[in-house]
N, C-alpha and C positions, 0 to 999 in steps of 0.2 A: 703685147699681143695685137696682128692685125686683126681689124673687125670691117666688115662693108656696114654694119646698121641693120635694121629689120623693119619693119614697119607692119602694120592691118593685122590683118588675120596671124600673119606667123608670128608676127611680134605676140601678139594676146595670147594665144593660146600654144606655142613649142618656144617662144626665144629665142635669143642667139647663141651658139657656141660662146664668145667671147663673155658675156652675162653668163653663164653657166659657171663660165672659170672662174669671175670675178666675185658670182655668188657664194662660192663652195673654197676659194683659196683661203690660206692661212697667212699671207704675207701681201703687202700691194701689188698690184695690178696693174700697171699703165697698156689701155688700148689706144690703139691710134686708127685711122680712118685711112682705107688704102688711098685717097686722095691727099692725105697732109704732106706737107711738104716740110714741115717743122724740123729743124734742125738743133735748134737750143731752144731755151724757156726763158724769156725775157720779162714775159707777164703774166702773173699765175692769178688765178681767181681763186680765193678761197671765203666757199662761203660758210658763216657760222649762224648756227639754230639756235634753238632756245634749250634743245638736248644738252644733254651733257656732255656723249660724246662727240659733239661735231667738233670739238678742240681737240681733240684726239691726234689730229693726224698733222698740225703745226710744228711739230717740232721735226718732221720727215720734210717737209714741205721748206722749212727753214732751212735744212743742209741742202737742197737741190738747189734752193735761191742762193746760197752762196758757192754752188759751185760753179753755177751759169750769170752769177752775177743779174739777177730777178732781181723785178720789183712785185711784189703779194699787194695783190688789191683786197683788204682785207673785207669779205663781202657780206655785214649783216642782213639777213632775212629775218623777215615776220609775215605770217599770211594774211594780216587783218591788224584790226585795231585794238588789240587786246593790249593795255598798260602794262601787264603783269610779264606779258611775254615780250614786249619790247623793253623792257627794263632788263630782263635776264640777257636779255641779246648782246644789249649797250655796254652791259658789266663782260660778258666775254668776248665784244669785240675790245673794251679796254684792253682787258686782260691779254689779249693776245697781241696788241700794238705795245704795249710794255714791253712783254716779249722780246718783239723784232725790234725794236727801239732799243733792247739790252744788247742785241746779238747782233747791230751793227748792219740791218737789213732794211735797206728802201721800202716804205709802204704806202699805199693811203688807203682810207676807208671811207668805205659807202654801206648807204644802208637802202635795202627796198622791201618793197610792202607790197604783197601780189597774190593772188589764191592760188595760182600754177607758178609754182618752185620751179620746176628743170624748165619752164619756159621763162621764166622770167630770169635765172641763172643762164641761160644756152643766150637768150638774149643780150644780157650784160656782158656776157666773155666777146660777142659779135660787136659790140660796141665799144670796147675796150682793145679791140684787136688783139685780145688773150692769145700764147701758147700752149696755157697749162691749164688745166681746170683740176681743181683737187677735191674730190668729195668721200664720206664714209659712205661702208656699202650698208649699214644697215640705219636705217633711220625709225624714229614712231611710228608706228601704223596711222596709216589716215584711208578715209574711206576712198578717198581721188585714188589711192595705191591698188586696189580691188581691180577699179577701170582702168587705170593705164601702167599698169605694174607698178612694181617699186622705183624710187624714185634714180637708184644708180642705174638698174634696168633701163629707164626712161634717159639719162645721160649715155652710157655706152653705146644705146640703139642710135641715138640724134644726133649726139655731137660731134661738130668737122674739126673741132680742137684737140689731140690728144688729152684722156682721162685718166688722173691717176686717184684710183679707187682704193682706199683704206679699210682691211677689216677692221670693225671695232675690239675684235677681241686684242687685237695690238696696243700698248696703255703706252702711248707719245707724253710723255710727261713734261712739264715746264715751268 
């Protein structure tokens, strides 16, 4: 789905069509930004929470990397320095470089520590000179979500990378 983005006022309070769809569909969502010029997916971002579901959507993300022949920067996040949650993180970025390790799929992993998630993820894909960014559309409530929407909200409006947005109620098993 194309999207232009949104930003201020309309973003906060109506949204975008493209977050409408992405909110309310039953199957992924790739938006792209009428400016991308992307043509294959060479470098996918995918970041993992301390959720349960943000593995969720790895094994969707692993057929597309081998059809375009992708490398998945496997992208641990944590907002702070909580042991507890970066321990959970560490065990499913393992978990998921296992994974792509079984199934024959280029990775590396990185881990970052930030209080603004889609900024510090919109960042890393800028730095990594990402194609792909792959995130779920529903994530924990956090009070930053109130202020600046939700956090795929917050991807679909900003990102100049194509997004492929995962419901959770979709179970990617691995």
């Amino acid at each position: 789905m194309g999207t232009h983005g949104t930003s201020g006022v309309t973003e906060f309070f109506v949204g975008s069509t493209a977050f409408r769809v992405v909110n309310h569909a039953s199957c992924p969502v790739l938006t792209v930004q009428k400016r991308s010029t992307k043509k294959s997916y060479k470098t996918i971002i995918v970041p993992i929470r301390a959720e349960l579901n943000s593995r969720n959507k790895v094994n969707l993300v692993a057929k597309i990397a081998k059809t375009f022949s992708s490398k998945i920067i496997v992208t641990g996040y944590t907002s702070g320095n909580n042991k507890t949650e970066k321990e959970k993180v560490k065990q499913y970025v393992s978990q998921v470089i296992a994974f792509l390790k079984n199934e024959g799929i280029e990775y590396e992993s990185v881990f970052l520590s930030n209080s603004n998630f889609t900024k510090a993820i919109l960042d890393h894909a800028k730095e990594q000179k990402a194609d792909l960014l792959a995130i779920m559309t529903k994530h924990d409530f956090s009070l930053a979500q109130i202020i600046n929407g939700t956090y795929a909200q917050q991807f679909v409006n900003h990102s100049k990378i194509p997004v492929l947005s995962v419901p959770d109620t979709l179970k990617f098993e691995f």
